[in-house]
N, C-alpha and C positions, 0 to 999 in steps of 0.2 A: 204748633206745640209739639216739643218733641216727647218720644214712645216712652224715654228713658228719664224724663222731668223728675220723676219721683226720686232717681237714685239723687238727681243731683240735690234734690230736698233731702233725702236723710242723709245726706254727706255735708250741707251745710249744719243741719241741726244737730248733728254730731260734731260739730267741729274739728273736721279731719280736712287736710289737704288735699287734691289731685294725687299729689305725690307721693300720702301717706299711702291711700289707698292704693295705688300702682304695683306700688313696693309690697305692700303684703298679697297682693291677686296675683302676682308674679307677672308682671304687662307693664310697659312702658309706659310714662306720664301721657305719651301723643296718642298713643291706641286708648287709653281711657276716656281723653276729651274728646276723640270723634266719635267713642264708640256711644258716650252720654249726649253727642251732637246729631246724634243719627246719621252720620259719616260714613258707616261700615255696612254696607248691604247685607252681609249673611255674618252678622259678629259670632265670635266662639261660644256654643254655649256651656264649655270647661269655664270661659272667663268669665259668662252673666252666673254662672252659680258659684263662683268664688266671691264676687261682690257682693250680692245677697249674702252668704256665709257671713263675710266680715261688718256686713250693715244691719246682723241680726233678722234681716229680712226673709217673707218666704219666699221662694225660687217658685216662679209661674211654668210649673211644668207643663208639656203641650202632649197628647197623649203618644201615644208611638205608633209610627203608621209602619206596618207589614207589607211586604207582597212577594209573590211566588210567580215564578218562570217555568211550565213544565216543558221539556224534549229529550230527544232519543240521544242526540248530536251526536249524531253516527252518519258521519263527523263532525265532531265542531267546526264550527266555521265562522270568519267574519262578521254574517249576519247575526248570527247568534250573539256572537260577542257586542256588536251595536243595541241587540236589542235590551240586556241581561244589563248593559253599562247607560243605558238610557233609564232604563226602569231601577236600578239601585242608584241612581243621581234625586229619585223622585222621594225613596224611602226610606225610614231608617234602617231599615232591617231587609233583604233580599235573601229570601230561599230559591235556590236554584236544584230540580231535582229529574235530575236522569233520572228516565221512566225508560227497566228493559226488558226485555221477552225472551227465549234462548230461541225459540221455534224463527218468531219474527226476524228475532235479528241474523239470525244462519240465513234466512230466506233472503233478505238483504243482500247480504254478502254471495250469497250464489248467483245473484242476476246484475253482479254490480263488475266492474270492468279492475276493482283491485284485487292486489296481490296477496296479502294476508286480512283477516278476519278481526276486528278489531273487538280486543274485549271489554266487559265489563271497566275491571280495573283500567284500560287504557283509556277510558272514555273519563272516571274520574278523576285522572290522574291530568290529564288537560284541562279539567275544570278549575281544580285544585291549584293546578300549577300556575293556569291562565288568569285567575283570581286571587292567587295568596297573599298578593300586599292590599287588598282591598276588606277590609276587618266588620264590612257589615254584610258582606254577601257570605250564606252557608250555601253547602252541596251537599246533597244526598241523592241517595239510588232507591227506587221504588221499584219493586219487582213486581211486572204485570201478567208474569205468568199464567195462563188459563184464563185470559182474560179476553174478550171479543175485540179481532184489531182492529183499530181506529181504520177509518172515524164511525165503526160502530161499535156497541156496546158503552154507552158512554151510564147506563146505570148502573152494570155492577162494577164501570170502573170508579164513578165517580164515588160508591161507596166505599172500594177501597182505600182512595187517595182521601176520604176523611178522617177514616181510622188510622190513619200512615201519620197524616198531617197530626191529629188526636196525639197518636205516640208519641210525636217526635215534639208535642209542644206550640204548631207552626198555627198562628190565627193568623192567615191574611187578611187585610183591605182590599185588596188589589191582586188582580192577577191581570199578569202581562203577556203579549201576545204579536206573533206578528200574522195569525191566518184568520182572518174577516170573518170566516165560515163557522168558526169555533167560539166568539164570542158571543152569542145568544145559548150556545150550546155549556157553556159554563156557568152563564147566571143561571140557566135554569135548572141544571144538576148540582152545583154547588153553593148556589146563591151567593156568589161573588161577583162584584164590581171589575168589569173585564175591561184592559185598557189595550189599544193597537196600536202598535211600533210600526213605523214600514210596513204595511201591510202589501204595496204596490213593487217593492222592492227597488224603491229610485234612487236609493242611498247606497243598498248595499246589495246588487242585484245577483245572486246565490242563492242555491239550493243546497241538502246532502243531495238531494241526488244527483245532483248536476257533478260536483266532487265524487260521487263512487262511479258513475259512469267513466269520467275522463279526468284523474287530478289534477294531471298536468297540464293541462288545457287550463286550469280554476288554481294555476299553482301560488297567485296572488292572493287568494282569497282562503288558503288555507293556516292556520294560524302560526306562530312559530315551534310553539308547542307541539304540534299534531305533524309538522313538516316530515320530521324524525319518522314516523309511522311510513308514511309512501317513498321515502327515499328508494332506492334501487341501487345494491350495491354492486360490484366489479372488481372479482380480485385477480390479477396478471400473476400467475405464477410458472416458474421454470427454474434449469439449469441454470448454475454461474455462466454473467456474458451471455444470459439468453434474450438481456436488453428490456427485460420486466420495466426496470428503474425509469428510465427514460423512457417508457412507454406511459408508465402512470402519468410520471406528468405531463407530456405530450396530452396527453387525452384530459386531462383535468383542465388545461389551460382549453384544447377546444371547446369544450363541454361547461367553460364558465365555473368548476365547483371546486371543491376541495377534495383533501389523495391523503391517506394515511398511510405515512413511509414506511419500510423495514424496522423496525425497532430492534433485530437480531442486531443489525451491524450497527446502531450507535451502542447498542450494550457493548456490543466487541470492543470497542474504542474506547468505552468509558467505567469497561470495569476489566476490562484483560488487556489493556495495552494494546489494543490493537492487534490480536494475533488470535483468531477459531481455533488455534490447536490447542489455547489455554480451556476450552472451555468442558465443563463438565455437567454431569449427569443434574444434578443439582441446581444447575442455572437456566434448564429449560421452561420451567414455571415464572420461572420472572421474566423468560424473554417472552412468552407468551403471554401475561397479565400485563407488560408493556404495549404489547400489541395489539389488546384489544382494546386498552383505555387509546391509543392512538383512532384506533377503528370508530369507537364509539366518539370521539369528539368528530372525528372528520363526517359521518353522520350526521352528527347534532346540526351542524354549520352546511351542511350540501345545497345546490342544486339541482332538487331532482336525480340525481346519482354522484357515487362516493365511488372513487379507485382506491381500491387498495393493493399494495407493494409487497407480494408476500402472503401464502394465508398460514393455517395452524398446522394443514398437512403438511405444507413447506418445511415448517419446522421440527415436525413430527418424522419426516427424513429425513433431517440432519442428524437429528438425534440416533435413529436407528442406522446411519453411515457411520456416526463417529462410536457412538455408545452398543452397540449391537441390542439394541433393545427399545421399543416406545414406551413414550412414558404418559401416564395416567392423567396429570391434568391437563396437556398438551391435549391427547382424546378430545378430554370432556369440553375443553374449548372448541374441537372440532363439530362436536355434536351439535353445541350451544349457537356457534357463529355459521349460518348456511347460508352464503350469497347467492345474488339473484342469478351471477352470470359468474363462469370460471371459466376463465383464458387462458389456455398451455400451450408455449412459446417452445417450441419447438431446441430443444439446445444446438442447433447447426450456425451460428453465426459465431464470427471472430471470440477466442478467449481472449480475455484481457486480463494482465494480472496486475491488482491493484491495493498487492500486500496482504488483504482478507481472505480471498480465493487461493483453494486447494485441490479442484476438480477439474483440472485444463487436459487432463488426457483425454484423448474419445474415447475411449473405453470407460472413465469413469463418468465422461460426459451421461454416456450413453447409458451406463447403470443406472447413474440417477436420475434420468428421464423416466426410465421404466419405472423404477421404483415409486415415483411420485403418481404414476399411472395405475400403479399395481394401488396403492394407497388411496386411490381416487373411489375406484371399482369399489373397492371391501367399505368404504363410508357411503356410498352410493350416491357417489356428488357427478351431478350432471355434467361436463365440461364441451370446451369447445377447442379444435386443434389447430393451431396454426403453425402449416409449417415451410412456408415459402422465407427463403434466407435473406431475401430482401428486405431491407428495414422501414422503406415507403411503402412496401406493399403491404408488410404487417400492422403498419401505420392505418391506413387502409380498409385493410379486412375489419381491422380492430372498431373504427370508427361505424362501419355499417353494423354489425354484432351490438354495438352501443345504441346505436340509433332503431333497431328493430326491438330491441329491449323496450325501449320508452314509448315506442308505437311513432316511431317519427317519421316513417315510410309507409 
């Protein structure tokens, strides 16, 4: 006998159609009759309470089951993600809640093998991001400040995550888990029903710390979202015909990633005709807000590192070559944008003039080498000189400089 016998009894006794009812549930004649055939393994329950609606019927509602995720994911990571998408496939309702420390977490970050300190907001913002088309899981941040670090202290933490959970509304059934160690340790502080994901790690065999020690070693396993954070960027800059261009992508293509090009010189092309001598005081902020939307995608999409063609001092010396003066939001991108690695190419190889290029004497070669030096110094941006005129060997030098970056030696 089937579950759904009854509707088929008040659809007869009402004398309505298959099709009457279809038509006003908003569902197709075939999806009604399997779904009254017990056809449908997990039916819509938007469609069983439109048919109750129209059959006058009450809708057997089933109560709502809760459960809660708590971690640091610092960083997030795959495992995480299996665990958080295993345990909201089980519930109606998944809260997910970054629990942070400022003490803990700097302690972290000083014994961990990355490059910057990942914050508060960035750890939300992967959560948020890494879950936003999934409409039953929340994230929230619990602050554990002054609180004893795990895995002690679990009484005056577990009183605070009551009152947190209290505020926020959050009754679980469930709280989910992948550390074996911790679930007797939740029922008995929280009195919640503890369930274990992977606890062995054979599905998704990761740690954070296994990621803050070496990323790139676990660069599979870090999410798409969170990639963006460890990338390690490379900006090549120098004199006209200092062979930058052709260096970027020379090294993009060895290194597998992505290169975000000049954006100076398609502006040149595509709003002055072609010709640097049009250009003015004026158009320095758009070549720069160019450049870094260029910078930020070629990040987004990397490999473990991103070249970039050019940086903001770069253009922050054009500007004080052509305009006798630097200009302010070129700076403020200078401040805002600090790569991992800066490459100065030496201006001694062939000038080539290629219509855009104004700087082929050695004299002015040679100003604006220094000036880009002098500019380098007063921002206190670290750099590295290359200056052998050979284009294999800069080839060369370049690719070891990349490869000590990553820790590949």
């Amino acid at each position: 006998m089937s579950s759904f016998d009854y509707l088929k009894s008040a659809i007869k006794q009402q004398g309505c159609t298959l099709q009457q009812v279809a038509q006003a549930c908003g569902m197709t004649k075939g999806y009604l009759s399997q779904l009254l055939n017990a056809k449908i393994k997990s039916p819509s329950a938007q469609k069983l309470e439109a048919i109750h609606r129209f059959l006058n019927l009450d809708f057997p509602r089933r109560p709502k089951k809760t459960g809660v995720v708590f971690g640091k994911f610092y960083p997030l990571h795959t495992g995480h993600i299996y665990l958080i998408q295993r345990a909201c496939s089980q519930v109606d309702e998944l809260h997910v809640v970054l629990n942070y420390d400022e003490l803990r977490d700097r302690k972290l970050f000083e014994d961990s093998a990355m490059s910057g300190q990942p914050t508060v907001s960035d750890r939300l913002r992967w959560l948020l991001q890494t879950f936003k088309y999934q409409k039953n899981i929340r994230i929230h941040a619990f602050n554990e400040q002054g609180m004893e670090p795990y895995p002690h202290g679990w009484d005056v933490w577990s009183q605070g995550v009551k009152s947190f959970m209290a505020e926020k509304g959050i009754e679980p059934d469930l709280i989910y888990s992948s550390e074996a160690q911790d679930v007797a340790l939740y029922r008995e502080h929280l009195g919640i029903e503890t369930l274990l994901v992977d606890p062995d790690r054979s599905f998704m065999a990761i740690s954070g710390e296994q990621i803050r020690q070496n990323p790139f070693h676990y660069w599979d396993y870090i999410p798409t979202e969170v990639k963006p954070f460890f990338v390690r960027t490379v900006a090549l800059i120098g004199g006209e015909s200092s062979g930058k261009s052709t260096m970027v992508n020379k090294l993009a293509n060895i290194f597998n990633t992505t290169s975000a090009w000049e954006y100076g010189r398609e502006y040149v092309f595509s709003h002055l005709g072609g010709d640097e001598m049009a250009l003015q005081y004026s158009d320095y902020d758009k070549i720069a807000l160019g450049q870094a939307q260029y910078i930020d995608f070629a990040v987004k999409y990397a490999n473990k590192v991103a070249f970039i063609d050019t940086d903001f001092v770069t253009s922050q010396a054009f500007c004080i070559k052509y305009h006798g003066r630097e200009h302010a939001f070129v700076q403020a991108m200078i401040d805002e944008y600090r790569f991992d690695l800066v490459i100065l190419l030496k201006n001694n190889t062939p000038w080539v003039a290629d219509g855009l290029r104004s700087l082929g004497a050695p004299g002015d070669r040679n100003d604006f080498q220094q000036l880009l030096e002098s500019l380098l110094i007063k921002n206190d941006i670290p750099y590295v000189r290359i200056d052998v005129a050979d284009y294999d060997q800069r080839f060369l030098q370049s690719i070891e400089l990349v490869r000590d970056l990553l820790g590949e030696r």
